[in-house]
C-alpha positions in Angstrom: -22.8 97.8 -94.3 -24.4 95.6 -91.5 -22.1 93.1 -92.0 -19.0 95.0 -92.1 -20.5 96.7 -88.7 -20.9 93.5 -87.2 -17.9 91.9 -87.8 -15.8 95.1 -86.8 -18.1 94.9 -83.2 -17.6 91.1 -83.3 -13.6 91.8 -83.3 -13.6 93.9 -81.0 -15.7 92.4 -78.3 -13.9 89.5 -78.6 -10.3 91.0 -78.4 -11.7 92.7 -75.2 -12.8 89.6 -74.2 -9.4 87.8 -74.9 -7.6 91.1 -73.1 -9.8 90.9 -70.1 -9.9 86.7 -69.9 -6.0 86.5 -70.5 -5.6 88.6 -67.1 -6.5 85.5 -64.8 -6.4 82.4 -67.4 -6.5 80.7 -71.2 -10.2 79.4 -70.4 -11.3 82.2 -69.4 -9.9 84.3 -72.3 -11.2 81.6 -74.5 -15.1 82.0 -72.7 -15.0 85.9 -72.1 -13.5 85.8 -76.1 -17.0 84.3 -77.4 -19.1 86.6 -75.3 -17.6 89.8 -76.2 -18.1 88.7 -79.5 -21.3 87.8 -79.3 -22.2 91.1 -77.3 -20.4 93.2 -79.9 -22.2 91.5 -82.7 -25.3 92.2 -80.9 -25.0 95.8 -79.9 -23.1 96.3 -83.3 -26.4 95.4 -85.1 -28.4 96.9 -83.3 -26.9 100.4 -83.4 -26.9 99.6 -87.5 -30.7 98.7 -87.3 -31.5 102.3 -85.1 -28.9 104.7 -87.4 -28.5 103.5 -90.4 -32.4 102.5 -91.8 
């Protein structure tokens, strides 16, 4: 269930990302892509770790 959590957060943070980069430029889609993923995979986690055990 983690897993599936994390990926969902890790999709969605970087399609944020990508949304929010693709505003001003490709790079910076591409950069702000990999830290939304990142953060969603982080907070995704860590809302699993608090809730779910």
């Amino acid at each position: 269930m983690k897993g599936l959590l994390g990926f969902f957060g890790m999709s969605l943070g970087g399609a944020l990302g990508w949304w929010l980069g693709g505003l001003q430029s490709l790079t910076l889609a591409v950069v702000l892509s990999a830290v939304g993923s990142g953060l969603g995979l982080y907070w995704t986690r860590r809302l699993a770790e608090d809730y779910l055990e």
